[in-house]
N, C-alpha and C positions, 0 to 999 in steps of 0.2 A: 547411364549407358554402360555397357559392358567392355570389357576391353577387348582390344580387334589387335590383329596383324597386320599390317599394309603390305605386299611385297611387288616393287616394281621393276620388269623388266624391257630394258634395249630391246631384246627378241625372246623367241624360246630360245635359241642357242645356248651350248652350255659355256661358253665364252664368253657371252655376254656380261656386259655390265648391269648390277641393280641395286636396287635400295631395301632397306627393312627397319618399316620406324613400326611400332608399339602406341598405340594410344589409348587413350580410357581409362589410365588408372590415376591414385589416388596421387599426390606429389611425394617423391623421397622414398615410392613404396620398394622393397626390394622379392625383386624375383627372379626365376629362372627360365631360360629358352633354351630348347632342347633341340635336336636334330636327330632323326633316323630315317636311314637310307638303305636300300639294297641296291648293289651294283648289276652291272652285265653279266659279270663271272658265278652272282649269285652268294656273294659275301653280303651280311649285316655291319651295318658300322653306326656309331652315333659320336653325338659331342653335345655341350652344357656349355650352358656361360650365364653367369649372374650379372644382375646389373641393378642398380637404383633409379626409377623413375626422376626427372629431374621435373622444375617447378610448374609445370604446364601437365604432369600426371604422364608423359613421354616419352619413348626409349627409341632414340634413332641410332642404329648398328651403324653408320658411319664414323661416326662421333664417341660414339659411349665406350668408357670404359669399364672393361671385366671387372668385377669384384672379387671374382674366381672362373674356375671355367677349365677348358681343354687347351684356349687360349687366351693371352693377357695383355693386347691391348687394342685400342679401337681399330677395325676392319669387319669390315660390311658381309666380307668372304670367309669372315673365320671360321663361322662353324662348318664349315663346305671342307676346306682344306681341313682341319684341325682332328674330321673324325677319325676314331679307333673302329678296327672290327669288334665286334662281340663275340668272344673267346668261342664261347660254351652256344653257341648256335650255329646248326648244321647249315653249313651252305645252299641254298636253291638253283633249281636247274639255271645254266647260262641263257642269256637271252639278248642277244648282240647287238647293238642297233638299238635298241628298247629305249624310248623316252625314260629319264630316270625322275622319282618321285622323289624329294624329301620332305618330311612333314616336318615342319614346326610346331611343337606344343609349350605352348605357355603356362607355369604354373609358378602357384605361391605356394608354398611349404607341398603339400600332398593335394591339394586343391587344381586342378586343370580349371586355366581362367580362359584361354581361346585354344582355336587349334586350326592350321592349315596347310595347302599343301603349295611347294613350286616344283611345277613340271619343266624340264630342262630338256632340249631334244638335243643326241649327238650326231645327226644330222638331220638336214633340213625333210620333211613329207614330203617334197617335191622334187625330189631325188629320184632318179630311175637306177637301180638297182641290178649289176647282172653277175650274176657267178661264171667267171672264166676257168675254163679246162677245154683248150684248144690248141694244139702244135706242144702239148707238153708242157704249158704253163698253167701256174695255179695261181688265180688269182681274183677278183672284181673288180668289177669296171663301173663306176658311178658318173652316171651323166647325164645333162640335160639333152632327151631326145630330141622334144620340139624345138630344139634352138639351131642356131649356127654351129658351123664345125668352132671349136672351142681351144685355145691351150688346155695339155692336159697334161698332170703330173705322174710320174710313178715313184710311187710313198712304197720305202722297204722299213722293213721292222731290222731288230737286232738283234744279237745271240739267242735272245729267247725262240728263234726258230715261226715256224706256224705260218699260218695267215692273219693280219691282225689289222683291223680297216678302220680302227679308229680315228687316224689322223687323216685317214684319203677321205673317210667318210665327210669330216669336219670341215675339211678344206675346199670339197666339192661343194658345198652348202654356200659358199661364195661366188659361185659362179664361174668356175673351172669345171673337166674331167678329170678324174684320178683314177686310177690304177693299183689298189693293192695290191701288191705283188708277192705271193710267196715264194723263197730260192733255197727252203728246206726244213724237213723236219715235220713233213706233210705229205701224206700221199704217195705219190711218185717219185717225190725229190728224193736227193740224196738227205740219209738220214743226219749226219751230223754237217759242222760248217769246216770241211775240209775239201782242198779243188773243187769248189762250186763252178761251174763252167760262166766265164762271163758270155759265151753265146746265147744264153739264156737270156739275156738280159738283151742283145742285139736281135732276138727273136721277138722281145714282147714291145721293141719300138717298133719293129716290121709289122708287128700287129696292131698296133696304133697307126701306124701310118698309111694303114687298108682302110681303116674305120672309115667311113663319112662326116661319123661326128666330132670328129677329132681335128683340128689344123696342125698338119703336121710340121708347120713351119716353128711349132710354138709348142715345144716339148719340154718338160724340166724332168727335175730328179730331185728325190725328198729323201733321205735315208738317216737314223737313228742308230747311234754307237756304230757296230760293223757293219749299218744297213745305210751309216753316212762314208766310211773307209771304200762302201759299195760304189756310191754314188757319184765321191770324186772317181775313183777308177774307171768308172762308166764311161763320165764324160769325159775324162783326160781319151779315150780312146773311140768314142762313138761321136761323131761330128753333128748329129740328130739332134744331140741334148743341148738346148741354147740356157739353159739356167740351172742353177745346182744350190738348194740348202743342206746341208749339215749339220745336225741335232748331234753335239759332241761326238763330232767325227774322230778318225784320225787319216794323215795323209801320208802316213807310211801304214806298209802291206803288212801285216802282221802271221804269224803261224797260225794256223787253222784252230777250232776250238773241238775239241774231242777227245772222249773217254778210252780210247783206244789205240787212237793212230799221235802221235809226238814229232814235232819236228817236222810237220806236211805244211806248205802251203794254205790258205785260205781260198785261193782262187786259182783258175786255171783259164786257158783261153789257144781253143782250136787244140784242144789235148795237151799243152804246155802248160806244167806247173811255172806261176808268175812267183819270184825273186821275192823273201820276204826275210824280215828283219829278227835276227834273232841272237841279236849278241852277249856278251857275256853278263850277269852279274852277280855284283861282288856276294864274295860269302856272307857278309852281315849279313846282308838281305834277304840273301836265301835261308839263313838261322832263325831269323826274326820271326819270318813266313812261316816258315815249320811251326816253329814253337808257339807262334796263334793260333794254325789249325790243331794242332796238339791237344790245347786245352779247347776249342774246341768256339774258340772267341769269329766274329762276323773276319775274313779277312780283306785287308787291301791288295787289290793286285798294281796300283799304281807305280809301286819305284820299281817294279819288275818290269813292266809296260817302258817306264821310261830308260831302263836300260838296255833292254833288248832292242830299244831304237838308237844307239849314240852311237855316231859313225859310221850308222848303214845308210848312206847313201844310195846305194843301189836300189833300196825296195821303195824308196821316196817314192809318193806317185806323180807322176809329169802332169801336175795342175796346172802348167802356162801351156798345156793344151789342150783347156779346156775352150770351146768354141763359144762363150757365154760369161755372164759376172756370176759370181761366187758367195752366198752368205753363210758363216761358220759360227753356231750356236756352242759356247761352251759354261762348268764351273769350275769356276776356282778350286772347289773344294772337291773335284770329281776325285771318291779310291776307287772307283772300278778300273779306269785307266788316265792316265793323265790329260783329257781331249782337250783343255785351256794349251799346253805348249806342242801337243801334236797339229792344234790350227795354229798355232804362231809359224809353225813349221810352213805351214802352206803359205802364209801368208810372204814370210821372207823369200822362198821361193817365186810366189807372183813378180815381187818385187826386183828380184835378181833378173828377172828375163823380160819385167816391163810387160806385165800382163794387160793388153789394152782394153777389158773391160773391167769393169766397175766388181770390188771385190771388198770384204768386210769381214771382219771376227770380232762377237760382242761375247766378253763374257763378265759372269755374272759370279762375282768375287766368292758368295756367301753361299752361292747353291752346287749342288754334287751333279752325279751323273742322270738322274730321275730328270729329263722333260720329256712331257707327254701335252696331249693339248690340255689346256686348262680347265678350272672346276671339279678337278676331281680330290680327293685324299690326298695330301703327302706325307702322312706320319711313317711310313715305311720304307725306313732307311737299309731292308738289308734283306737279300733278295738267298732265293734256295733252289740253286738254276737245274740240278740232279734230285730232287724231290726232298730228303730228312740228311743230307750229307754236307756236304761244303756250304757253307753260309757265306754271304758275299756282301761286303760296305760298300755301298751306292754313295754315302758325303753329304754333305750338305744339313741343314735343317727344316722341318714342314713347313715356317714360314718364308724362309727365304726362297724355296723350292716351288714353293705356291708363286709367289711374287715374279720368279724369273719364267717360269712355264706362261704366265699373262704374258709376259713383256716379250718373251722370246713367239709368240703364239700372234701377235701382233705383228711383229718385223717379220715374220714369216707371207704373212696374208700381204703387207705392203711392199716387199719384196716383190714377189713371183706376181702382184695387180701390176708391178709398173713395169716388168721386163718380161711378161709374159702378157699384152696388153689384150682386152675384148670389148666393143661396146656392153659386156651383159653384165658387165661388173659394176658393182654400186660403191667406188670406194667408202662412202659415207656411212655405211653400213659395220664398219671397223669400228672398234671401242678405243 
């Protein structure tokens, strides 16, 4: 017989859990298993890993260790998270949404011995799909039409601007509504993240709370780096929002992010620029900084993040009034901004005023600022948010990164099932 690939999945979701055993070869043979991919964005990327057949001619990816590879030691996910792009190939058109393909090919020395493929969906086909641009919002709205009115979430992305429905898409696929929500750097928004109006935001729960399909008793909020800073802010002031994640938030207001204006605000509300933290730090720091962007190294913005918050109490944001429990995703290891002691922040605050519902910060010692939903790349640690100019350290490592985006990807789903409850949800359906 020839040798095969098995691969088995939980779901198509690309969150799912699966297996990948090897059979049909010879005992002790050693080979190689490969991965190539193209993403959404239309990047190539691949990954290798060798391994030695063990005494039944077998190679189960749970169990087995690399002999070499992109990663080096047994996990089932490795070659998933572990891939690099391919330098020297042009990019393909974007294709959003797009079930992603990766092929596995099996070979001994230059010999292809099997080859297959697993299709992964980033959301569900039974998704109804709609492009919002109505009353001045940009956004999509993913729901299930033939069902009951639903909890339904609105997922904000972070500094990187845009509209970006990866995670509302994912989320929906469980049996919620979501909401991607663009609030700039698209379209009609304002183009950079400076006095964003949070009526914006009071505008697109009125817009949920018209819907039919929507239960508007059962509203959350999802937001990512400044799109989680969003979120608490939201809820500390919109009574609507009964649940709140944050994907390494922060709970102080911060100065707006932009090439041009300094010193502004982030957000604004009924034309009032909102109180935001901006205090001194010391000159090491700011010599340090220099002298990395200088030469021209990835930089950290983290001890600058954390000192332009000490002692501004003012720009705190009022999380004990938030109308709902609270879950705060952070890493340890985040340079982009310190979001491990900016939720600690929240949390001591709940604490100080006796927050009475149910509130949580997990983080995850070993991973940076990079969580996204799971199954994708994490070898890229360093982001280039003005195109060939300032490079930006994210933290963390591809493996610990991988590992916390599962685990934080999970407490997310079981989160927002029990305090955003529906008969339409399957908890059982969670990995």
């Amino acid at each position: 017989m020839n040798p095969s690939i098995y691969v088995t999945q939980n779901s198509s979701l690309i969150d799912t859990s699966l297996e990948i055993l090897i059979t049909n070869l010879p005992p002790c043979e050693i080979v190689t298993l490969k991965a190539e991919m193209c993403d959404n964005l239309g990047t190539n990327w691949e990954s290798f890993a060798e391994f030695m057949s063990d005494s039944k001619g077998e190679i189960n990816l749970t169990t087995a260790q690399p002999i070499s590879g992109t990663y080096f030691s047994p996990d089932v996910t490795g070659l998933f998270w572990s891939m690099i792009p391919i330098s020297n190939d042009k990019p393909k058109r974007k294709t959003p949404l797009k079930p992603l393909k990766t092929k596995l090919i099996l070979v001994r020395e230059q010999e292809v011995l099997a080859v297959t493929s697993v299709i992964r969906h980033v959301v569900s086909p039974k998704m109804d799909r709609f492009p919002i641009r109505e009353q001045g919002l940009v956004g999509t709205f993913f729901c299930h039409s033939e069902s009951e009115s639903l909890p339904t979430i609105i997922v904000l992305g972070g500094s990187e601007g845009g509209l970006r429905e990866g995670n509302a898409a994912l989320l929906a696929s469980y049996g919620f509504n979501t909401l991607a929500l663009a609030y700039f750097g698209i379209e009609n928004l304002p183009k950079e993240l400076v006095n964003i109006p949070l009526d914006y935001i009071e505008k697109a729960i009125g817009w949920l709370s018209d819907n039919p399909n929507v239960d508007s008793t059962k509203i959350g909020i999802f937001g990512t780096s400044k799109g989680g800073e969003l979120a608490l802010l939201s809820a500390s002031m919109f009574p609507s929002i009964k649940a709140v994640v944050g994907y390494v938030p922060s709970g102080v207001v911060y100065p707006g992010i932009s090439q041009s204006a300094h010193g502004v605000s982030s957000w604004q509300f009924k034309g009032e620029s909102l109180p935001f933290a901006y205090g001194e730090v010391p000159k090491e720091v700011v010599r340090e900084f220099n002298e990395t962007m200088h030469i021209g190294k990835p930089i950290s913005w983290r001890k600058t993040y954390q000192y332009w918050a000490m002692g501004e109490k003012h720009a705190e944001i009022k999380v004990e009034d938030i109308h709902g429990p609270i879950l705060l995703i952070s890493g340890g290891d985040d340079q982009l901004w310190p979001a491990d002691l900016l939720s600690e922040k929240v949390i001591t605050r709940l604490k100080e005023h006796n927050h009475p519902y149910y509130y949580e910060h997990i983080n995850f010692p070993k991973a940076g600022h990079s969580f996204v939903a799971p199954g994708l790349p994490t070898t890229q640690s360093v982001v280039s948010p003005f195109g060939k100019g300032m490079k930006l350290l994210l933290g963390g490592n591809p493996k610990d990164n991988s590992q916390a985006q599962f685990d934080a990807w999970q407490s997310v789903k079981v989160f927002f099932t029990k305090y955003l409850p529906t008969t339409q949800i399957d908890p059982s359906k969670f990995n």
